[in-house]
C-alpha positions as CSV (number, residue, x, y, z in Angstrom):
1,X,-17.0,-14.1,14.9
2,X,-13.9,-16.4,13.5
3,X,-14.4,-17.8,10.7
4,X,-11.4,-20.7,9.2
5,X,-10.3,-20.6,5.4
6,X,-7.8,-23.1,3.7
7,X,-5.8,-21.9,1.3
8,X,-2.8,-23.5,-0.6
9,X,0.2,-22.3,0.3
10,X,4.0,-23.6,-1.3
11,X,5.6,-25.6,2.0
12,X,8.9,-23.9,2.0
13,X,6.9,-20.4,2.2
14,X,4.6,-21.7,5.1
15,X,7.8,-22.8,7.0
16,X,9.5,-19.5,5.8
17,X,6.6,-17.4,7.5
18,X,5.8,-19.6,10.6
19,X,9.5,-19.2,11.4
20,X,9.6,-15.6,10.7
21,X,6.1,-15.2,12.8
22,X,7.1,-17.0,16.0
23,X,10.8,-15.3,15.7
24,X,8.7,-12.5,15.9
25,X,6.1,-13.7,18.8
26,X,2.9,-13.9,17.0
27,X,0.7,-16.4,15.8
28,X,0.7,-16.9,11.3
29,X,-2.3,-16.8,11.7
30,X,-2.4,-12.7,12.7
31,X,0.3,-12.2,10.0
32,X,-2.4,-13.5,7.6
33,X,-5.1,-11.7,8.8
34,X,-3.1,-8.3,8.6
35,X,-2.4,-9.2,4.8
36,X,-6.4,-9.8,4.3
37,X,-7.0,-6.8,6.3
38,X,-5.1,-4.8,4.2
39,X,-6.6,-6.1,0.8
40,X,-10.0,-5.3,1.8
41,X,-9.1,-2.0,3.1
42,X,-7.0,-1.1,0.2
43,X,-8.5,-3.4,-2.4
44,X,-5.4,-4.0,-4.1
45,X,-2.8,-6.9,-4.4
46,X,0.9,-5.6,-4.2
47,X,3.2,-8.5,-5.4
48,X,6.9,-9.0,-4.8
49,X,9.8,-11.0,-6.7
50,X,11.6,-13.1,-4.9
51,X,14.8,-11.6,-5.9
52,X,15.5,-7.7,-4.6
53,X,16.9,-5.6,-7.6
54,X,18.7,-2.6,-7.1
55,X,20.0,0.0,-9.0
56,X,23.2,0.1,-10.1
57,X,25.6,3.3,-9.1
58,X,26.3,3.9,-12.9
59,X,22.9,4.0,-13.5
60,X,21.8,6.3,-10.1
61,X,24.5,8.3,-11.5
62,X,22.8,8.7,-15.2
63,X,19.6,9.3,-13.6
64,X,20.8,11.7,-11.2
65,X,22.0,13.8,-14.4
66,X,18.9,13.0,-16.4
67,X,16.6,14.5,-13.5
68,X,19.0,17.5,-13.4
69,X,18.4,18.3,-17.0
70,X,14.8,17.6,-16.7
71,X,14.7,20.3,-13.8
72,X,17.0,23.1,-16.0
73,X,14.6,22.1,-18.8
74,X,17.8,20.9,-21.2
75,X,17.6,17.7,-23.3
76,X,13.6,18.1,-23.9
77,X,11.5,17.9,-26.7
78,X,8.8,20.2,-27.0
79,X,5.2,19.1,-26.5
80,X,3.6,17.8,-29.9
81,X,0.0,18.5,-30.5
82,X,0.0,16.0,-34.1
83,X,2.8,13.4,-35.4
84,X,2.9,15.7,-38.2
85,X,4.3,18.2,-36.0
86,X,6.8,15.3,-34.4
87,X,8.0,14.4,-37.7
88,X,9.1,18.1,-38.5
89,X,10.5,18.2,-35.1
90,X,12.6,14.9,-36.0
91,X,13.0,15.7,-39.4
92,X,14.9,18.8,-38.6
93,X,17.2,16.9,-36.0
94,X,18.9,14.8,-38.7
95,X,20.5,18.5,-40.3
């Protein structure tokens, strides 16, 4: 059975989508379905900027050498059980 809803939706991002939809040969309507589907199914919301932000190669590059040190176990501290035993650990850094 079909049921109708009405939601509010920002005009530029209806226009966006129907454009996008019937570039793509289906109705918005199954686009929207698919979205519900997949919130029931996974019950989660995943939400999305408008803007796409990438990394920048300087920083790929640092992370690439921090995940390097992190798999020779270099640059680590050791696991503390109490912050009294973290405050030795730091206190004996500053010598």
């Amino acid at each position: 059975m079909k049921t109708v809803i009405s939601v509010k939706v920002d005009k530029d991002v209806r226009d966006r989508a129907r454009k996008v939809a019937r570039q793509m040969g289906v109705p918005l309507s199954m686009v929207v379905n698919s979205g519900l589907r997949q919130f029931a199914q996974e019950e989660r919301i995943v939400f999305q900027t408008e803007k796409v932000y990438r990394m920048t190669k300087k920083f790929e590059k640092k992370l690439e050498k921090i995940e390097a040190d992190i798999k020779a176990g270099r640059n680590l501290s050791p696991e503390f059980k109490t912050a009294a035993e973290m405050d030795r650990y730091l206190d004996g850094l500053k010598k």
